[in-house]
C-alpha positions in Angstrom: 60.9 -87.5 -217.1 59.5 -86.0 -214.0 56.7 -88.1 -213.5 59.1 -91.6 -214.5 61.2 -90.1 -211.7 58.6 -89.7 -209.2 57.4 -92.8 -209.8 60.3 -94.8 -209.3 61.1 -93.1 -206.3 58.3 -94.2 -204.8 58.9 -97.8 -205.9 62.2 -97.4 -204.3 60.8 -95.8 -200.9 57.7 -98.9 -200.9 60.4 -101.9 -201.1 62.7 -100.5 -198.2 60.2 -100.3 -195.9 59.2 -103.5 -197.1 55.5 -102.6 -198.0 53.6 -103.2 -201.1 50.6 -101.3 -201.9 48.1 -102.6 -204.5 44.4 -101.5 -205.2 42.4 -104.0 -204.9 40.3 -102.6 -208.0 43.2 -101.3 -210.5 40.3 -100.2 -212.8 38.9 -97.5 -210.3 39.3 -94.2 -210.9 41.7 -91.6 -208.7 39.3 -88.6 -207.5 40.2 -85.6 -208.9 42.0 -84.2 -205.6 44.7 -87.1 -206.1 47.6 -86.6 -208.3 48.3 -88.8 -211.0 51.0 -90.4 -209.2 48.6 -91.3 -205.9 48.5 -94.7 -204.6 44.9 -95.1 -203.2 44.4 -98.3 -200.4 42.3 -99.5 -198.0 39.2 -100.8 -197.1 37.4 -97.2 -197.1 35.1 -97.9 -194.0 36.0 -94.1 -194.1 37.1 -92.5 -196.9 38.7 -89.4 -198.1 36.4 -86.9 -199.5 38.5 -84.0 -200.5 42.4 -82.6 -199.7 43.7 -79.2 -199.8 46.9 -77.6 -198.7 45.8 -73.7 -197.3 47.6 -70.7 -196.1 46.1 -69.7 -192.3 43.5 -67.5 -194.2 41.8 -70.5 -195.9 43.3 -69.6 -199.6 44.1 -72.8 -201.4 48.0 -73.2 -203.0 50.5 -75.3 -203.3 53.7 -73.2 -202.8 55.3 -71.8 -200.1 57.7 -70.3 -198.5 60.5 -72.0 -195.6 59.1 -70.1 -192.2 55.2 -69.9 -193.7 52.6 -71.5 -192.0 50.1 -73.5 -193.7 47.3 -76.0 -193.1 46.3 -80.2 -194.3 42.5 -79.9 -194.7 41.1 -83.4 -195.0 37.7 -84.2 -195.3 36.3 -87.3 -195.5 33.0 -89.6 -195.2 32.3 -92.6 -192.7 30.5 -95.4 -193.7 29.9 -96.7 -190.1 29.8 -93.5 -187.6 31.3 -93.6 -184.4 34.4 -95.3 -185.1 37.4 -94.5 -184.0 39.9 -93.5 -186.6 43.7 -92.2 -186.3 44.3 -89.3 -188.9 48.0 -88.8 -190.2 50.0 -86.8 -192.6 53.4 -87.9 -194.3 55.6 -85.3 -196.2 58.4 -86.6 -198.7 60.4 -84.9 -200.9 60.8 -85.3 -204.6 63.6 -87.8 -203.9 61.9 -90.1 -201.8 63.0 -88.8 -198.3 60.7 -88.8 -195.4 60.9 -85.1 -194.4 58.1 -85.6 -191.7 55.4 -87.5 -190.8 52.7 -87.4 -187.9 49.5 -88.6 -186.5 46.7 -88.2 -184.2 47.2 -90.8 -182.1 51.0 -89.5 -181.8 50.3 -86.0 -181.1 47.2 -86.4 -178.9 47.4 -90.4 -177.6 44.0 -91.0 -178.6 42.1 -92.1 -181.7 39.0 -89.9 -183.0 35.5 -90.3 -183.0 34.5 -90.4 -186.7 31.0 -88.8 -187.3 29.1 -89.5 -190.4 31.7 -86.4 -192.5 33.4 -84.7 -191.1 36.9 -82.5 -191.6 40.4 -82.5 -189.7 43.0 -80.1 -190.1 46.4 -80.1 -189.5 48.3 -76.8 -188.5 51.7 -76.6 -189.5 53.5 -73.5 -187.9 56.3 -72.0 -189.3 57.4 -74.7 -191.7 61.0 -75.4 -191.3 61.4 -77.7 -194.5 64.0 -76.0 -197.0 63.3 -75.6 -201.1 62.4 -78.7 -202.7 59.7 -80.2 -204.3 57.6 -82.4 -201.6 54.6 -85.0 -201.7 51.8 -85.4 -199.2 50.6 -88.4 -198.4 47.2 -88.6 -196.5 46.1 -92.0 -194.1 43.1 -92.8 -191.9 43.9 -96.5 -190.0 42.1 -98.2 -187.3 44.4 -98.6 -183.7 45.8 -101.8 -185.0 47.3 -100.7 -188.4 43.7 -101.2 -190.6 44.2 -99.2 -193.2 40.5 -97.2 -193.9 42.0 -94.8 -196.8 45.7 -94.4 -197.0 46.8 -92.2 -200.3 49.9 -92.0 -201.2 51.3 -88.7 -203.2 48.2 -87.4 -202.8 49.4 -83.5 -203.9 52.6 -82.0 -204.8 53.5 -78.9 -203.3 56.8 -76.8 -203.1 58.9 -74.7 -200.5 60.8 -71.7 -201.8 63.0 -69.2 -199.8 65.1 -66.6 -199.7 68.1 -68.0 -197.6 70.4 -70.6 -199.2 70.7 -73.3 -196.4 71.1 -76.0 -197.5 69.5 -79.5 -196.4 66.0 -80.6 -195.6 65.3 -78.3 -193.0 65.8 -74.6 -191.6 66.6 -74.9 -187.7 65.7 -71.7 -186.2 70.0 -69.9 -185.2 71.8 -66.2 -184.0 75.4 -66.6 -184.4 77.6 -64.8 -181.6 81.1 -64.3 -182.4 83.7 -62.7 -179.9 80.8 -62.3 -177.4 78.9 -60.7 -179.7 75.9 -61.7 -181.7 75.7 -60.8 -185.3 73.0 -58.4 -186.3 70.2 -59.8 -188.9 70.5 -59.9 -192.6 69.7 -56.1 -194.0 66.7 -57.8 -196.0 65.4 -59.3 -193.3 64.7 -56.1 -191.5 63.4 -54.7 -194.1 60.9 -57.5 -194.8 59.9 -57.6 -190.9 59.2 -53.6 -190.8 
């Protein structure tokens, strides 16, 4: 049921953006980094070699918690070096939401310099995003939109916590109330010391 879920969320998320994505070679075989549910396209002038989600001390896993920091590795393999590529990231949750998506070209205005292999990381500090079950999607395009390798679902991972917000993300708060601000959860304290 899951995985029908998943899938058809994805379907969903596809037609309104108005994209369709189709391997040109249905018969090819995901690598075993990819999901089951990945969507693999492009023209793979570069390609993705390997994709881990890691904790800041290089330990592979795919759970965390809302306010932990954790890191895209992505490493891939250029069949022309020298080009100039534009890395990006995508984050959805299990029901097809965009919780967050980003770029190279977005956060530094400039495309990068492909070498033969090579590996780019992302850093994300202090995730904000809230319990849930989330996909990462992985792209390498060309300035104009080319797509080189674009995956799609490319790993599931989940956010725990131990606050109960609720929505997709935690925005960092103090309350004050009659001038005053309230003092810290008792756990929290505890956890910090």
């Amino acid at each position: 049921l899951h995985e029908n879920y998943l899938n058809a969320m994805e379907e969903l998320r596809l037609k309104k953006t108005g994209t369709t994505y189709a391997s040109d070679n249905k018969d090819e075989k995901l690598p075993s980094f990819c999901s089951p549910l990945s969507i693999r396209i492009g023209n793979k002038e570069v390609e993705f070699t390997d994709v881990k989600l890691m904790t800041e001390n290089n330990v592979e896993k795919t759970a965390y918690k809302t306010g932990e920091s954790f890191i895209v590795q992505m490493d891939y393999f250029c069949n022309k070096q020298g080009m100039e590529v534009n890395f990006g990231i995508g984050i959805f949750r299990d029901d097809g939401i965009h919780a967050y998506g980003t770029n190279t070209l977005i956060e530094h205005d400039t495309l990068v310099r492909a070498g033969q292999k090579g590996r780019v990381q992302i850093f994300i500090k202090n995730n904000c995003l809230l319990p849930g079950k989330y996909m990462l999607d992985v792209a390498m395009h060309s300035v104009d939109g080319i797509r080189y390798d674009d995956i799609r679902n490319v790993t599931p991972f989940i956010i725990t916590a131990d606050k109960k917000d609720v929505g997709m993300c935690r925005l960092d708060n103090y309350w004050i109330v009659d001038g005053k601000q309230l003092a810290k959860r008792r756990y929290e304290n505890i956890v910090k010391n």
